[in-house]
Structures are given as C-alpha cells and as structure tokens.
C-alpha positions as CSV (number, residue, x, y, z in Angstrom):
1,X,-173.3,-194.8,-39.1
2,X,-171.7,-192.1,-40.9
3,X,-172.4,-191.7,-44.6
4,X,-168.8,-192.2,-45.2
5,X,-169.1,-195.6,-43.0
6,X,-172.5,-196.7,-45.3
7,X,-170.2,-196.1,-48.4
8,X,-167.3,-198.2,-46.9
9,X,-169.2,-200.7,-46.0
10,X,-171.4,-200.6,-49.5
11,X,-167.9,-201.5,-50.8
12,X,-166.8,-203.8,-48.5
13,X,-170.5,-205.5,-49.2
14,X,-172.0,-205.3,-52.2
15,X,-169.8,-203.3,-54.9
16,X,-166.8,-205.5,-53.6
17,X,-168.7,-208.7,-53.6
18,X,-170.1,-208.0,-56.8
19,X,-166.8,-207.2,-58.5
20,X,-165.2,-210.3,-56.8
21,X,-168.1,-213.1,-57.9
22,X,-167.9,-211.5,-61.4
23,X,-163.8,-212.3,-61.5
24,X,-164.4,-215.6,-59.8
25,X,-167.2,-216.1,-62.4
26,X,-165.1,-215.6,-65.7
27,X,-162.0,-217.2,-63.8
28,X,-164.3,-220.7,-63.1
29,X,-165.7,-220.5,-66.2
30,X,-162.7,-220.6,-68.2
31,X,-161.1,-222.9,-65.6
32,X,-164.0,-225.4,-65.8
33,X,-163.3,-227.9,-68.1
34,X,-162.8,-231.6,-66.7
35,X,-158.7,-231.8,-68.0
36,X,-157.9,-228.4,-66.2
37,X,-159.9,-229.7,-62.8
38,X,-157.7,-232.9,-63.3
39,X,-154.5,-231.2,-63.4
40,X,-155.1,-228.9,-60.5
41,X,-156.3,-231.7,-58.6
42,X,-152.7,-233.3,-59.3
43,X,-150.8,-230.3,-58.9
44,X,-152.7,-230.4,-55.1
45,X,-151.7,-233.9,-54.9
46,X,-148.1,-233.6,-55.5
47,X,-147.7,-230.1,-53.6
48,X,-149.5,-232.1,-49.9
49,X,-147.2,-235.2,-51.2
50,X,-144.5,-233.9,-48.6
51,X,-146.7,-233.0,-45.8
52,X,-148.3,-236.6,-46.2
53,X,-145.1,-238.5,-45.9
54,X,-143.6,-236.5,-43.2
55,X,-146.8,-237.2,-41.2
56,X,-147.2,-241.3,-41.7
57,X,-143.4,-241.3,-41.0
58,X,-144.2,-239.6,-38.0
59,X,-146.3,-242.5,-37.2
60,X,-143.9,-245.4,-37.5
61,X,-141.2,-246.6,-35.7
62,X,-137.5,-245.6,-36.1
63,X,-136.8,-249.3,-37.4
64,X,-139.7,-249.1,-39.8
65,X,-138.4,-245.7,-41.4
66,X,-135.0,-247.0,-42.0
67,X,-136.3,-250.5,-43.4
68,X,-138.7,-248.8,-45.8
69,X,-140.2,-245.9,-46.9
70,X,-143.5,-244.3,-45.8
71,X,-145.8,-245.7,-48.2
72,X,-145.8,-249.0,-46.7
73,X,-148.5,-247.3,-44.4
74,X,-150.7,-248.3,-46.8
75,X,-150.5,-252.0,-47.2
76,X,-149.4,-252.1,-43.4
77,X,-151.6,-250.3,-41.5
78,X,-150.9,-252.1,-37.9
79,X,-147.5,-250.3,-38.6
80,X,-149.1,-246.6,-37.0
81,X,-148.0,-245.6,-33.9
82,X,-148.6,-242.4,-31.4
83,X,-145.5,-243.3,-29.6
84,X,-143.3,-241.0,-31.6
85,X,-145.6,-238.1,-30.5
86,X,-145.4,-239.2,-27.0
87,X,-141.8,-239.0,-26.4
88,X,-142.1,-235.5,-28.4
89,X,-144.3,-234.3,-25.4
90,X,-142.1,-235.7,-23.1
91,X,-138.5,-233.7,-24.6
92,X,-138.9,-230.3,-23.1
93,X,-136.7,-228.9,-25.6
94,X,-138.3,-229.4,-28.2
95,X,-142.1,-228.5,-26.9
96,X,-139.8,-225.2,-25.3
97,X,-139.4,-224.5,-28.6
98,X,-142.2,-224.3,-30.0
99,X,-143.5,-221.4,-27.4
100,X,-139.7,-219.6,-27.8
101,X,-141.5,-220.1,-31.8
102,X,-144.7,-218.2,-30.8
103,X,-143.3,-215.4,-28.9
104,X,-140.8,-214.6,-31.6
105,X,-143.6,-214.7,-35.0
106,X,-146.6,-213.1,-32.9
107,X,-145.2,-210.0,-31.7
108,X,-142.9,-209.5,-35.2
109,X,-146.0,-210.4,-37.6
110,X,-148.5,-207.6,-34.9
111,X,-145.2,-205.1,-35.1
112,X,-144.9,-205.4,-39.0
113,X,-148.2,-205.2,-40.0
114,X,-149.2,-201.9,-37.1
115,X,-146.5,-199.8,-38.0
116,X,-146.7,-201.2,-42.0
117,X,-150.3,-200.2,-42.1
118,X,-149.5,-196.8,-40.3
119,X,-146.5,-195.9,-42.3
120,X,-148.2,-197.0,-45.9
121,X,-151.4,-194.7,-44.7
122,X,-149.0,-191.8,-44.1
123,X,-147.1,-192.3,-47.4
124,X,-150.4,-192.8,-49.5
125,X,-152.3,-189.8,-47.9
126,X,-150.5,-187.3,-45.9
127,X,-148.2,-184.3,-46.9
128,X,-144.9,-184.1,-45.2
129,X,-142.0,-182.9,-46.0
130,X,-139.6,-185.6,-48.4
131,X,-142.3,-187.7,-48.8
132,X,-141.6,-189.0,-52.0
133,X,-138.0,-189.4,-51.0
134,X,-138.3,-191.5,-47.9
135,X,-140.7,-193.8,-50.0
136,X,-137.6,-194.0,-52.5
137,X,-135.5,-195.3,-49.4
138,X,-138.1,-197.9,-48.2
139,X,-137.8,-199.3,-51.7
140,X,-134.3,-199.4,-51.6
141,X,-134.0,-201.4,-48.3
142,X,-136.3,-203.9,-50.3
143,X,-132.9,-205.0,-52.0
144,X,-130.5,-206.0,-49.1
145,X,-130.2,-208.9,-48.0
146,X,-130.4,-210.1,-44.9
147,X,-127.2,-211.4,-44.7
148,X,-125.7,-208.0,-45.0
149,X,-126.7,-206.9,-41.8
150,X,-126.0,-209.8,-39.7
151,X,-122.5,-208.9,-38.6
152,X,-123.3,-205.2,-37.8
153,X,-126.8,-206.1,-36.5
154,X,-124.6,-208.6,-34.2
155,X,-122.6,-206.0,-32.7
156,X,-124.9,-204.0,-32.3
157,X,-127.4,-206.0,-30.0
158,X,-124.3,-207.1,-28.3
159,X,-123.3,-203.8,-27.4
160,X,-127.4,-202.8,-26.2
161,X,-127.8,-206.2,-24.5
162,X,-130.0,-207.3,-27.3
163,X,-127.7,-210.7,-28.2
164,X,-129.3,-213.6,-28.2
165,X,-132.7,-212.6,-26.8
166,X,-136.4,-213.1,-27.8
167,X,-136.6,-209.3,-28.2
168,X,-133.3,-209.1,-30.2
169,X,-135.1,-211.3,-32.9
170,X,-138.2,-210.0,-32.6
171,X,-136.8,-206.3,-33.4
172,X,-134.5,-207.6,-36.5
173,X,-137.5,-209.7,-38.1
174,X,-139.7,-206.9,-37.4
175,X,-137.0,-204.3,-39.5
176,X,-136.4,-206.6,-42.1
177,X,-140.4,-206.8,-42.4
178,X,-141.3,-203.4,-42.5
179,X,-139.9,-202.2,-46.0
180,X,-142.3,-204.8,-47.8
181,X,-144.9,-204.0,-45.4
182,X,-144.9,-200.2,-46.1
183,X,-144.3,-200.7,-50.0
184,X,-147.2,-203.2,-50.2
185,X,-149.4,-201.3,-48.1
186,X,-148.7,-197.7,-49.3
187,X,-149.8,-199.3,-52.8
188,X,-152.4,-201.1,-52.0
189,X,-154.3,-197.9,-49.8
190,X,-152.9,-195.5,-52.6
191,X,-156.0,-197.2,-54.8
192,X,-158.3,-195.9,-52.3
193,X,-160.7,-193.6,-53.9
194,X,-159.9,-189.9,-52.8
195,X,-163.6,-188.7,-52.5
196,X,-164.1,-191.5,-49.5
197,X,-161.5,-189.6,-47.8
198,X,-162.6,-186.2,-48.6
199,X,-166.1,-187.2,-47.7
200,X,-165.0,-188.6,-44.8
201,X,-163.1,-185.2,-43.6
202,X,-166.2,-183.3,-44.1
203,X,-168.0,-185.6,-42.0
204,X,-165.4,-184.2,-39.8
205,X,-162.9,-187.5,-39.2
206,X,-160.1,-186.2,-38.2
207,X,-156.1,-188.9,-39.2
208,X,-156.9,-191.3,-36.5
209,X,-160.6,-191.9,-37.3
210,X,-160.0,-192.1,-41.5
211,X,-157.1,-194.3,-40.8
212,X,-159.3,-196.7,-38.6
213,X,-162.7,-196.4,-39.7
214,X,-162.2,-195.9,-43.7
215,X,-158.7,-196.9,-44.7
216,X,-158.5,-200.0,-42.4
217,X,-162.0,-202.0,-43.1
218,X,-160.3,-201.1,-46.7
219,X,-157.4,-202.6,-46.9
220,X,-158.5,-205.9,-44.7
221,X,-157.5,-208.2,-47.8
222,X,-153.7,-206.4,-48.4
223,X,-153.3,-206.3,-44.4
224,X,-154.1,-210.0,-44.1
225,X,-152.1,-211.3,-46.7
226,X,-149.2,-209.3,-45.5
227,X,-149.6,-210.9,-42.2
228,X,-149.7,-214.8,-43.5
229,X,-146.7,-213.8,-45.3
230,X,-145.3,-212.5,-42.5
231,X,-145.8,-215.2,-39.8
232,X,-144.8,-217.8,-42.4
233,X,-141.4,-216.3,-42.9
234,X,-140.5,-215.8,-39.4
235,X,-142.1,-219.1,-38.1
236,X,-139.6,-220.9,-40.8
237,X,-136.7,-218.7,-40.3
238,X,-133.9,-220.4,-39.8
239,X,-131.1,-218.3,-40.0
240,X,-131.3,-215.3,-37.6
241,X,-133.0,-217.4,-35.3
242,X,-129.3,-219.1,-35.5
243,X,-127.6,-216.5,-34.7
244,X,-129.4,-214.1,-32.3
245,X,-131.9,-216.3,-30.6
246,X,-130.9,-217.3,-27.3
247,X,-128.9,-220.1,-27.4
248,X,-130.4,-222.4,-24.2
249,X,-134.2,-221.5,-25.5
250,X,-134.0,-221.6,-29.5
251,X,-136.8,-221.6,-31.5
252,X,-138.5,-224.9,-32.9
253,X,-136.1,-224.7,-36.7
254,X,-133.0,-224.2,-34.5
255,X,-134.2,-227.2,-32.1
256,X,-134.8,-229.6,-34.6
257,X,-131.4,-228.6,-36.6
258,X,-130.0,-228.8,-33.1
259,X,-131.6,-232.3,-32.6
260,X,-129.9,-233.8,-36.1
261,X,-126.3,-232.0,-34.9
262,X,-126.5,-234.2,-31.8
263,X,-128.5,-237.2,-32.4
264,X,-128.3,-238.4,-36.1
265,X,-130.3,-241.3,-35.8
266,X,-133.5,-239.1,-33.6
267,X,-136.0,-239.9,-35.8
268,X,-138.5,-240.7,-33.6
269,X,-138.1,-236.6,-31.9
270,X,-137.6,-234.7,-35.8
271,X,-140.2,-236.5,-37.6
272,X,-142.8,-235.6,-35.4
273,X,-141.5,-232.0,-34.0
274,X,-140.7,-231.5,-37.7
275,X,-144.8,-232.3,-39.0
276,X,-145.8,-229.9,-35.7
277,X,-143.6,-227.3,-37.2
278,X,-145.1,-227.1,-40.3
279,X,-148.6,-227.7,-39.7
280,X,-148.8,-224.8,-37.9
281,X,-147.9,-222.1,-40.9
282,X,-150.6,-224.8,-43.1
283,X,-153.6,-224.1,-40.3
284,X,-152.7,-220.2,-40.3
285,X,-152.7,-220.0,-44.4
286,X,-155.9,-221.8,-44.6
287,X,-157.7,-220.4,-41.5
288,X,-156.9,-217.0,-43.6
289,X,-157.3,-218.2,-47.2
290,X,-160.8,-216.1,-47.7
291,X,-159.1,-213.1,-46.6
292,X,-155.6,-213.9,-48.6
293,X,-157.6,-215.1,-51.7
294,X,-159.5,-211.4,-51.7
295,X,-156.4,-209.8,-51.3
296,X,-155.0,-211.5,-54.2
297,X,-158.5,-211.0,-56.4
298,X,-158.4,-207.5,-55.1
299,X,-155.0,-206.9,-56.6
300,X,-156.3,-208.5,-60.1
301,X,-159.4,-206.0,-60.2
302,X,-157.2,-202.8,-59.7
C-alpha cells in the first residue's frame, strides 16, 4: 500500500469515522428527548401507512376490498389470502414486466453513475480547454424538462431505429441523468483535498490510477447516493417508459397502468404487481441506507 492509499484509507477509517460519530453524536443528543423520539416514530408510522395498506389489500379478496377497507385485516384475520399473488405469477405480462423493469434501471443507474463519476473527476481535477464553460452547460441542462425533449427525442430514435426499444430508454434515462450526476459529483470530488492528489502523482499515479484508487474509495457516499436516486427515478418512471418503451414488453408502471385501462375492476393483478413494484426501490434504499446516510452526513461536515 502506497502512502497515498494509507492516507485514503486513514480517512475513509478513522478521521471519517471520527468526524461522522461526533455529528451523529451532537445530532442524537439534541434529538434525544422522549417527545422528539415520539414524533419521529409517528412521522415513520404515517410515511409506511401506504406501503402497509397496499400490502394487506394485496392479501384479500377482490370482494373484500370493495366491501371494506384494509384495516379489517386486523379484526379479521382469516380474511388473508396468497391467492392474489398466485394469479400475479401466473399473468406473464405482468412478471414480463418486471424483468423489461430491470433491464431498463440497471444499465441507466451503471451508465449514469460511470460516466457521472468520470466526467465530475475531469471537471473537478483536470485542465482542458473551456472547462469552466462546459460545466456552465451541464448546469443549464439541469433546468429542462423532460418533457421538452420528448417530441424531438421521438423523432429522433425513430429515425436511428431506437423507437420503442429497451435501449432507446435506457439511452434517454441515461441523458437526462447525467447533468445531475456530473454537477453532484464534480462538487462533491471538488472537496477532495489537493495534497492527496499531489501526493498521489508523486507516488507516480498516473489519471486512471488517482481516479480509481484515491478519488473513487473517496467519493463512495456521493456515488451511492447518486445511484439510489438514480434507480428510484427510473424504476418509477412512468412517462418515457410510455412513450418509447416497447409497446408489447413495457415496463412494470406501464403494465399496471396498462392493466387499470383494460380491466377496471383487476384488483386481484394491481394490488399485488403494484406492492412488488414498490418494494423493490424500499429494499434498494435500505440495503444502501449506511452508504446514503454518509453521503448525506458527509455533505453536512463540508
């Protein structure tokens, strides 16, 4: 290990972990009093309120959910049912979905936060010519909304062959991405002390090597938290999945709208379909919540 490496990893270790407990610290002991605990265990309450009665209703019958509300789990237990779940397995469109779901938010949340993390290390750390000025553009594609682009974006995949294909989503998620990738991520490895780098040059790490061995194990928490943010906004897109998905293999929001539009009363497929389509995003954010929560706390120390 380098000396650069011991320092990066000093901060990664103990300086970081020492900065982070002592912000934690202050934050839990301001935070500690019974009425505060109280109210955030409330606030908890109400905000999994939804997810809870989306997934009991999921486990009653269609008659049950129109005769009464969800609640009546509680005083009716024998009410619960896996049927719903089974005829969910059994409606390939649905389940076809869900994978057309996956191969759409993998590849755009890998795309957006590779080339983010590139681009914000170039912008942060390298000289090249209209530097400053290409940054101001990526800020300024911030701004526009998707719904500008739709139309031209539309032509434009029709005209490559890109129209309604996985890879024709994929690339517009991945575009729309990047501007908030690179402006997050530039800032974020712009904090970066400058004497790790130098240190690291003299050791004789050449782009490739600082980018990957000093900048990276860096910027872990800003990385990660750009890639929950990521996944969760193209796994709940609905709206270019709408237009330029294909059409006979639509992704799991554009099933289940699909499934209302034909079938008004399909309760027993959208309840359930609709629970699986959320709990995913809810296992992804708190499978990451170390690594989101130390993005956010490393944020607050800067």
């Amino acid at each position: 290990m380098t000396s650069v490496e011991g320092v990066v990893a000093g901060r990664r270790g103990g300086g970081a972990v020492r900065v982070g407990r002592s912000l934690a610290g202050r934050l839990a002991a301001r935070t500690g009093g019974g009425a505060v605990r109280v109210f955030l265990v409330l606030v908890a309450l109400f905000w999994l309120m939804p997810s809870v009665g989306l997934l009991l209703s999921s486990l009653r019958s269609p008659q049950q959910i129109a005769e009464s509300g969800w609640w009546e789990v509680f005083t009716k237990p024998a009410e619960i049912t896996f049927d719903n779940y089974s005829q969910l397995l059994s409606n390939g469109k649905v389940m076809g979905s869900l994978l057309t779901t996956a191969e759409i938010t993998v590849p755009a949340t890998v795309l957006v936060v590779v080339i983010g993390s590139l681009a914000g290390y170039a912008f942060a750390w390298m000289d090249f010519p209209g530097r400053d000025g290409w940054f101001m553009v990526v800020v300024g594609l911030l701004v526009v909304p998707v719904q500008v682009a739709l139309i031209p974006v539309a032509k434009l995949f029709g005209a490559v062959g890109l129209f309604e294909t996985t890879a024709g989503v994929v690339l517009f998620h991945t575009a729309f991405g990047l501007p908030f990738a690179v402006f997050l991520l530039r800032n974020f490895f712009a904090e970066i002390p400058r004497e790790l780098l130098e240190a690291a040059r003299l050791d004789g790490a050449g782009e490739l090597r600082l980018f990957t061995r000093v900048v990276m194990p860096l910027g872990g928490p800003a990385i990660a938290s750009l890639g929950i943010f990521q996944f969760l906004w193209v796994w709940n897109d609905m709206l270019v999945a709408l237009i330029f998905a294909d059409s006979g293999s639509p992704p799991i929001t554009v099933a289940l709208q699909q499934e209302v539009r034909q079938f008004g009363n399909n309760i027993d497929v959208l309840a359930p379909g609709a629970f699986v389509s959320m709990v995913v995003p809810l296992i992804v954010f708190f499978a990451f919540q170390r690594q989101f929560v130390s993005g956010v706390m490393a944020g607050a120390v800067k």
